[in-house]
Kinemage of the C-alpha trace (Angstrom):
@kinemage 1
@onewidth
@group {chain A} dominant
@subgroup {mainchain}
@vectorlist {calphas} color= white
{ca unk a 1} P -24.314 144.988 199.158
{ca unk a 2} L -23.439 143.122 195.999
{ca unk a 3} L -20.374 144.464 194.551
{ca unk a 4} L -20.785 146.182 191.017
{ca unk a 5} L -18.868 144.029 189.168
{ca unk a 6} L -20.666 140.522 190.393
{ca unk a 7} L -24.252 142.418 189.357
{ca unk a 8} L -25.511 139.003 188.068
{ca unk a 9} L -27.517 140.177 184.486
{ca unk a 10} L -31.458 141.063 184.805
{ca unk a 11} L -33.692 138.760 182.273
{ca unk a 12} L -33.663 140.593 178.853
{ca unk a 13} L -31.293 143.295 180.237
{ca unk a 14} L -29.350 144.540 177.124
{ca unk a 15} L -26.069 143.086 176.904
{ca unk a 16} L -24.271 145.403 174.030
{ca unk a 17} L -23.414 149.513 174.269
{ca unk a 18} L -23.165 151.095 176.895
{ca unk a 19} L -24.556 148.984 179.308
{ca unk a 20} L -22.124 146.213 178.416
{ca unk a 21} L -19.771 144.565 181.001
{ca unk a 22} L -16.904 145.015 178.340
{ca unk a 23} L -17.959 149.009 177.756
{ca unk a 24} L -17.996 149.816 181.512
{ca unk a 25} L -14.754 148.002 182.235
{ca unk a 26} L -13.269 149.994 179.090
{ca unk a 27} L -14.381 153.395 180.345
{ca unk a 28} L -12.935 152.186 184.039
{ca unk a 29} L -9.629 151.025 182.039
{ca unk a 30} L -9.776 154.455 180.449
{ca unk a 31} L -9.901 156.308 183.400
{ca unk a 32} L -7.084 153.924 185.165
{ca unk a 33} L -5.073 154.731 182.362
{ca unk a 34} L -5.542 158.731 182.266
{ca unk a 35} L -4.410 158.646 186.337
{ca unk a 36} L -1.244 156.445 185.051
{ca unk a 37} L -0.206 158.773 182.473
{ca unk a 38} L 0.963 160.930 184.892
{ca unk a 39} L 2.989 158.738 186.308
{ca unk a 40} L 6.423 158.957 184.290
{ca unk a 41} L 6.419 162.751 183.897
{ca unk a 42} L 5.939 163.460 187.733
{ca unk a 43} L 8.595 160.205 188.455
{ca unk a 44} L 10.896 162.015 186.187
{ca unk a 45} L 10.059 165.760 187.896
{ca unk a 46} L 10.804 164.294 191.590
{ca unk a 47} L 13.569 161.799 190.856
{ca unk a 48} L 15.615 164.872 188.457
{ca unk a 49} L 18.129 164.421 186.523
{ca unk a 50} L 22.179 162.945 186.314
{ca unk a 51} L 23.249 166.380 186.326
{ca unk a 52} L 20.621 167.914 189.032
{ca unk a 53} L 19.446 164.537 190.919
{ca unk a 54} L 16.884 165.241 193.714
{ca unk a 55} L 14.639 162.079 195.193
{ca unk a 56} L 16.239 159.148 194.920
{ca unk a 57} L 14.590 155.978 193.403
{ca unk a 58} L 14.627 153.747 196.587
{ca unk a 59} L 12.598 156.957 198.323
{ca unk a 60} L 10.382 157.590 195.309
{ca unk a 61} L 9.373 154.145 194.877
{ca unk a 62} L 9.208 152.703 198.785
{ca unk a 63} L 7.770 156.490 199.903
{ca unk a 64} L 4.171 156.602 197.711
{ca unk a 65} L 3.644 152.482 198.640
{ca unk a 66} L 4.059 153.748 202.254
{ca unk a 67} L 1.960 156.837 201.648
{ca unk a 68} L -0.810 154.286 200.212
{ca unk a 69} L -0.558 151.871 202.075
{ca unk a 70} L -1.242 154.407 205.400
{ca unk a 71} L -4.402 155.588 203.428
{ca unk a 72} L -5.393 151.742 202.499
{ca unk a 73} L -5.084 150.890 206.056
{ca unk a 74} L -7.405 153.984 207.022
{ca unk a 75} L -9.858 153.079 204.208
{ca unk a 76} L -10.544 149.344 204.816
{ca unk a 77} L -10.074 150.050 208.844
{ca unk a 78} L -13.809 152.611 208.203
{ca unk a 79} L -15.281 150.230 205.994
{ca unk a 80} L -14.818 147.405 208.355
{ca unk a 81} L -13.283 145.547 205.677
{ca unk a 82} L -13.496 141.732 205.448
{ca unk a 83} L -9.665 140.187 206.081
{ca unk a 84} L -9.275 138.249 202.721
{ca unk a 85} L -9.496 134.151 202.045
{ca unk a 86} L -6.555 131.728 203.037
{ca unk a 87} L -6.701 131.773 198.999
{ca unk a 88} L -6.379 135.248 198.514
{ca unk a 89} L -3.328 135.992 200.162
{ca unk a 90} L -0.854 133.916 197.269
{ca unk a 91} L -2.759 136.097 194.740
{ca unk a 92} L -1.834 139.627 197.073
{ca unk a 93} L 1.264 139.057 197.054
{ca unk a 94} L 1.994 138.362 193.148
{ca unk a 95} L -0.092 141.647 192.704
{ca unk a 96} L 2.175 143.430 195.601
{ca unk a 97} L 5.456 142.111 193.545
{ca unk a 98} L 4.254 143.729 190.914
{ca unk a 99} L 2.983 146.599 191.469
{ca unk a 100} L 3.817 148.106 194.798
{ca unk a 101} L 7.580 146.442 194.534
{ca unk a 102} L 8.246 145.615 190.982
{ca unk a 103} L 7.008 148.554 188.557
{ca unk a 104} L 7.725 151.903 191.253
{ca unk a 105} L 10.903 151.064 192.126
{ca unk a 106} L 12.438 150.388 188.375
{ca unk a 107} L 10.996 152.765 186.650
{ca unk a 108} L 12.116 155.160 189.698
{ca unk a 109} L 15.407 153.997 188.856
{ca unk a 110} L 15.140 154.343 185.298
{ca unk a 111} L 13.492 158.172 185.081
{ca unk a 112} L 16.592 159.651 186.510
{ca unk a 113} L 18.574 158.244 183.472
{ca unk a 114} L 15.993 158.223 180.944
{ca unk a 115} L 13.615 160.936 179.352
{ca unk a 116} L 9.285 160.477 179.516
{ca unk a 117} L 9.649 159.835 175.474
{ca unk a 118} L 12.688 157.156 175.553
{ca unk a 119} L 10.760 155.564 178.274
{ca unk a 120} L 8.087 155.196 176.180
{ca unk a 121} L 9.533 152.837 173.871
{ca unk a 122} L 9.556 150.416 176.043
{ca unk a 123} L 6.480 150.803 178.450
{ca unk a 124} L 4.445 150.954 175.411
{ca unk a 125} L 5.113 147.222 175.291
{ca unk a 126} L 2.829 146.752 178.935
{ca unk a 127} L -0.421 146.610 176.917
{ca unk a 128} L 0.885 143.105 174.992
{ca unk a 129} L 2.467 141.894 178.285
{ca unk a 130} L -0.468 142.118 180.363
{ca unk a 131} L -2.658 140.259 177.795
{ca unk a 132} L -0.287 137.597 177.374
{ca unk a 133} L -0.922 137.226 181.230
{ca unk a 134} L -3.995 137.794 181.455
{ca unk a 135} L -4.801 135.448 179.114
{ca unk a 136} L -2.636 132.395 180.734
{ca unk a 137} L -3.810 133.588 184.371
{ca unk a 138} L -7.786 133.371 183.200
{ca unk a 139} L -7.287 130.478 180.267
{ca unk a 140} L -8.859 132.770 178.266
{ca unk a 141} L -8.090 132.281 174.230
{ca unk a 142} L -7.815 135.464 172.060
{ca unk a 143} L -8.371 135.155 168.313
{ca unk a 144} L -5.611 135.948 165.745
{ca unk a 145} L -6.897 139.354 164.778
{ca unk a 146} L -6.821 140.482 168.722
{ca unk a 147} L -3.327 139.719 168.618
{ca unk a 148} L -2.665 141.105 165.254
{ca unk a 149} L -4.421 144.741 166.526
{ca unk a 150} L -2.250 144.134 169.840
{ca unk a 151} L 0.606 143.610 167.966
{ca unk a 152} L 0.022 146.661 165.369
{ca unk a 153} L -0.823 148.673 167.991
{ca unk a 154} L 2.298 148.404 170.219
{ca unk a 155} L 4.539 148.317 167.332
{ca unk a 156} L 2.939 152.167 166.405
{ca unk a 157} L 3.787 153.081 170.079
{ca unk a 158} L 7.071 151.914 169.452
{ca unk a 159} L 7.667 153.525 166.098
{ca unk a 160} L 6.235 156.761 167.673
{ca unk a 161} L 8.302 157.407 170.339
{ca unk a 162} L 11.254 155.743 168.519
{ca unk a 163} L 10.127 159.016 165.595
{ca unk a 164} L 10.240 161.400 168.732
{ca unk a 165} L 13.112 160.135 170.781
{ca unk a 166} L 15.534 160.402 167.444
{ca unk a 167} L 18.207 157.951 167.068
{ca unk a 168} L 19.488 158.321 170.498
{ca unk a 169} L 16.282 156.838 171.414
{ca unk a 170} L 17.452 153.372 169.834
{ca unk a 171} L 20.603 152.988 172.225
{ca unk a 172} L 20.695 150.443 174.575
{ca unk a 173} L 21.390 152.015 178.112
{ca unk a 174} L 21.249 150.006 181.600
{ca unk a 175} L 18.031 151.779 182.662
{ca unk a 176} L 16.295 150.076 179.327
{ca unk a 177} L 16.886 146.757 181.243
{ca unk a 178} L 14.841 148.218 184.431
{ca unk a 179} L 11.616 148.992 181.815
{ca unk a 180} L 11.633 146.324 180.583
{ca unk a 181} L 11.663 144.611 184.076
{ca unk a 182} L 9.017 146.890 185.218
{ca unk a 183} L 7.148 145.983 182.240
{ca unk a 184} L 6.999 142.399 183.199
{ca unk a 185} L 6.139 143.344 186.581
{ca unk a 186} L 3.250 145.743 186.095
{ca unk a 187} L 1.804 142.708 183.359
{ca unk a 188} L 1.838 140.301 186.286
{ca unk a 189} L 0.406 142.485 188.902
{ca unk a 190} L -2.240 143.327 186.957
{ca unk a 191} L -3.097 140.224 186.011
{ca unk a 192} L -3.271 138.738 189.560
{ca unk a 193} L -5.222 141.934 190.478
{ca unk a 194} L -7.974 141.834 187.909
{ca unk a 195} L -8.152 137.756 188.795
{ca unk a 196} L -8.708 138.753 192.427
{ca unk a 197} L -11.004 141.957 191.672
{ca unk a 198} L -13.728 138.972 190.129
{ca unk a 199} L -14.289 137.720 193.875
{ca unk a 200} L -13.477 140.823 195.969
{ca unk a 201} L -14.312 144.785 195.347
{ca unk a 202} L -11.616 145.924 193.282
{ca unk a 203} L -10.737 148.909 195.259
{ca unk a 204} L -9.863 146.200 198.086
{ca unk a 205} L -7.432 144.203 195.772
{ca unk a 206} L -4.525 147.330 195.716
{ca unk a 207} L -5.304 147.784 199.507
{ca unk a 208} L -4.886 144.718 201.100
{ca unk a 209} L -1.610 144.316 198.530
{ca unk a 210} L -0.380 147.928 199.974
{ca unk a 211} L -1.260 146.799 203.786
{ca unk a 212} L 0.658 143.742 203.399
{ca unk a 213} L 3.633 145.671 202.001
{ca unk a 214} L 3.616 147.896 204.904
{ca unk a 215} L 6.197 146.309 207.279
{ca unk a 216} L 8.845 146.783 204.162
{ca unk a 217} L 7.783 149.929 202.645
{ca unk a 218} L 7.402 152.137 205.816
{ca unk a 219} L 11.393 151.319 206.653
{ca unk a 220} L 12.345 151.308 203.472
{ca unk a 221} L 10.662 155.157 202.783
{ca unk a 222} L 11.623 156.048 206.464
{ca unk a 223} L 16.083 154.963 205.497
{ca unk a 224} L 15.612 156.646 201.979
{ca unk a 225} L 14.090 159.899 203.364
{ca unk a 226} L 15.955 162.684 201.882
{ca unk a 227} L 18.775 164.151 203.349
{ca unk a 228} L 18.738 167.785 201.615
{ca unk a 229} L 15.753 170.332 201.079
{ca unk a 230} L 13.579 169.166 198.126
{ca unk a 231} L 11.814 171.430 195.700
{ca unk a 232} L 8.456 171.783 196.215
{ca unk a 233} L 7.802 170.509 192.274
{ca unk a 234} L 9.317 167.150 193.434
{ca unk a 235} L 6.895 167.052 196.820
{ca unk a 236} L 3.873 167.562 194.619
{ca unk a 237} L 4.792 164.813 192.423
{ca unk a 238} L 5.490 162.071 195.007
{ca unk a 239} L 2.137 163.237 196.694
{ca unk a 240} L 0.296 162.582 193.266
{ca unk a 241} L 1.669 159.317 192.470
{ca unk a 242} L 1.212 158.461 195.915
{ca unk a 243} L -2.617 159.383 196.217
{ca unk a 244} L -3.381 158.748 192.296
{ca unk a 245} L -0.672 156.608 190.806
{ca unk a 246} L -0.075 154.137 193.433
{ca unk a 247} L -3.791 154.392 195.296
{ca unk a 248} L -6.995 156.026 193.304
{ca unk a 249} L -6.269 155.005 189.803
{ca unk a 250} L -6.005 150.822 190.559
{ca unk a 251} L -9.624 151.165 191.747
{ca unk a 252} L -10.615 151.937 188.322
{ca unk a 253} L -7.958 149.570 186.710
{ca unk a 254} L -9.195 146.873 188.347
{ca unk a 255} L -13.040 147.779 188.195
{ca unk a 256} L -12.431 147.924 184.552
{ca unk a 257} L -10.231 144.306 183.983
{ca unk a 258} L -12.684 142.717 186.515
{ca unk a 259} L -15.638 144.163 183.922
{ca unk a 260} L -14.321 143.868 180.844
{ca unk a 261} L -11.732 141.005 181.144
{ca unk a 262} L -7.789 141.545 181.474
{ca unk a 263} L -7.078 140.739 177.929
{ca unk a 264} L -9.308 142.991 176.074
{ca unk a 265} L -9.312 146.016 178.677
{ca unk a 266} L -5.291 145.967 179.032
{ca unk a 267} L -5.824 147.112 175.124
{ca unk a 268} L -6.580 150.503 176.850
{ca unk a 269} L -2.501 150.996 177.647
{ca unk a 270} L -2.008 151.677 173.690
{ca unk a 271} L -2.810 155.531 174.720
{ca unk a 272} L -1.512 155.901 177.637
{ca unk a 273} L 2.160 156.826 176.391
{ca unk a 274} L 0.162 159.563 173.994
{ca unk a 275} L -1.430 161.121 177.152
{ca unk a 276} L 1.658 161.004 178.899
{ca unk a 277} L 3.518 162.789 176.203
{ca unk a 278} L 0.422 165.462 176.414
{ca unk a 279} L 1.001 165.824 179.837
{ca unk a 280} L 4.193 166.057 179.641
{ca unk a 281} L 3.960 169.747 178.058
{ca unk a 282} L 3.692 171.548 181.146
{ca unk a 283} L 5.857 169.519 183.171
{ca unk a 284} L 8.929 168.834 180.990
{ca unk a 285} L 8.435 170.817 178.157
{ca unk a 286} L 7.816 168.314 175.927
{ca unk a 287} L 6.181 169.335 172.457
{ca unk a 288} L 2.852 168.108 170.970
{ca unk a 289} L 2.508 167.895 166.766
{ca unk a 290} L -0.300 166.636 164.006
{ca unk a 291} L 2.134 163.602 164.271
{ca unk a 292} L 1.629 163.077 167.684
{ca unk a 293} L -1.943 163.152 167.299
{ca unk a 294} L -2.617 160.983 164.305
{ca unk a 295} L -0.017 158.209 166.192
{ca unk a 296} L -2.691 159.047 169.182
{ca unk a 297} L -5.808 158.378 166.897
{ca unk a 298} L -4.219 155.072 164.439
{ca unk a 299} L -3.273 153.492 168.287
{ca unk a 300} L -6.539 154.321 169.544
{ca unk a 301} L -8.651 153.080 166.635
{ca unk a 302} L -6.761 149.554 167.173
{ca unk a 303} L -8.238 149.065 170.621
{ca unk a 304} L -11.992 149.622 169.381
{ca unk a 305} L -10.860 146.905 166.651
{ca unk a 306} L -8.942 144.440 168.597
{ca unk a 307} L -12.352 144.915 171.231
{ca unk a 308} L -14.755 143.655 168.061
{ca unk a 309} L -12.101 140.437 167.818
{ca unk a 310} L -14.092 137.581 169.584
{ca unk a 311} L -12.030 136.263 172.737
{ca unk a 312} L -12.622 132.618 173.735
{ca unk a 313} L -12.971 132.652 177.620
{ca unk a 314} L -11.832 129.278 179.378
{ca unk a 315} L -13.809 127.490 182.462
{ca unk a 316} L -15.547 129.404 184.423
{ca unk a 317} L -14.208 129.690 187.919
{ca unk a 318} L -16.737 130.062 189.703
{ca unk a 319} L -15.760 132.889 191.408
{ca unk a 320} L -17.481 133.979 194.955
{ca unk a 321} L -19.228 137.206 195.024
{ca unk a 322} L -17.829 139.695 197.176
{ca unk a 323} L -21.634 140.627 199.217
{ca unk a 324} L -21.319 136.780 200.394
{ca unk a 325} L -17.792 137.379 201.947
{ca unk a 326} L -19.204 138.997 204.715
């Protein structure tokens, strides 16, 4: 069966609104995005605090890739999964650096020191990053207003949480350094995942990279194990970001950067810090304003701009549907 996102285009089939490549792969992104904003608020609920510490990063981070990568194995083991190309396996592991390695395990490190909203600051900058490698990885060419709207759009992320996190939020602490580490990471694994999800089925790209993480991960999670009783709070947040974070939510990602191309779909990461903060009300007791909400609306009208701004793509690649892999 010919994987969605290879569909080759019926003669006169409409290629605008909904039925668009690029308006599928932004509702995908969108979805992709809504799992991720959970992310930071349950990291921060499991990992704790300075003062009342619970899971530690190392456990956080190497215990949902384990998690995942069990469930992977299950998944592609039923489907009777296709092993990947002699090709394919460079790409995996790039997108395992990033984001099974890379991205958990910082920004595990950096919750316990750092609130949802300071962390904000700086994860808002992923959207930019992962167009800038996007558009080396697939020679695409963006136009100057896509970057202007990318740029105006991240620097109203920034300026947003800066408003909420206060002057405090300006100061640079050691667990900055780690976002902006995971930032890079998360920009590279994505990229090499949404290259990969154009010849394979996208929910395959984050399992073979979890599979092939296994023989660290499972030690790793298995040394870091907790030594005292953990609150159940912080076991229901390293089951969701183990199940949704890590596992469910990169089959939409990458559905939606294989459909709509990395550079204009990573534009979708503008809201993802609002929804996060909206989250965030139950779990941490952050608050939600009218200024939260018309940041969340000027951020959001930039990505339906910056989508209008005509993107040059590069050669084609030619790439091998995934129904004639087997």
């Amino acid at each position: 069966m010919t994987h969605p996102a290879t569909l080759p285009s019926a003669p006169g089939a409409p290629t605008t609104g909904w039925q668009s490549p690029e308006t599928r792969g932004l509702l995908w992104g969108l979805l992709g995005v809504t799992i991720f904003a959970f992310t930071l608020p349950m990291t921060r609920l499991a990992v704790g605090t300075p003062e009342a510490p619970q899971m530690s990063g190392v456990f956080m981070a190497m215990g949902r890739a384990a998690i995942a990568g069990v469930l992977s194995a299950l998944l592609l083991w039923a489907r009777r999964a296709p092993w990947p190309r002699p090709e394919d396996w460079r790409p995996l592991a790039f997108t395992a650096l990033g984001v099974v390695f890379g991205f958990p395990l910082l920004t595990s490190l950096a919750m316990r020191h750092v609130g949802a909203v300071h962390a904000s600051v700086i994860i808002g900058m992923l959207p930019l990053a992962t167009a800038g490698v996007g558009a080396l990885l697939h020679r695409q060419r963006p136009s100057p207003r896509f970057w202007l709207c990318a740029l105006l759009g991240t620097a109203m992320v920034v300026a947003f949480a800066v408003l909420r996190s206060g002057s405090a939020g300006l100061s640079l602490h050691p667990a900055d350094l780690l976002l902006f580490a995971a930032v890079l990471c998360a920009a590279v694994g994505y990229g090499y995942g949404a290259r990969l999800s154009q010849r394979m089925p996208s929910g395959s790209v984050i399992c073979w990279a979890l599979v092939i993480s296994l023989p660290a991960t499972l030690p790793l999670g298995a040394w870091s194990w907790p030594t005292a009783p953990m609150p159940a709070s912080a076991w229901g947040a390293l089951a969701y970001v183990s199940v949704f974070s890590m596992w469910l939510g990169f089959f939409a990602w990458y559905r939606g950067l294989a459909l709509g191309g990395t550079v204009r779909v990573s534009q979708v990461q503008l809201v993802q810090p609002f929804l996060g903060m909206l989250f965030s009300v139950p779990l941490l007791g952050e608050s939600l304003n009218a200024v939260s909400l018309g940041f969340g609306i000027a951020v959001m009208a930039t990505v339906v701009v910056g989508r209008r701004a005509p993107v040059r793509q590069g050669p084609a690649r030619n790439p091998q549907p995934a129904a004639m892999r087997g």
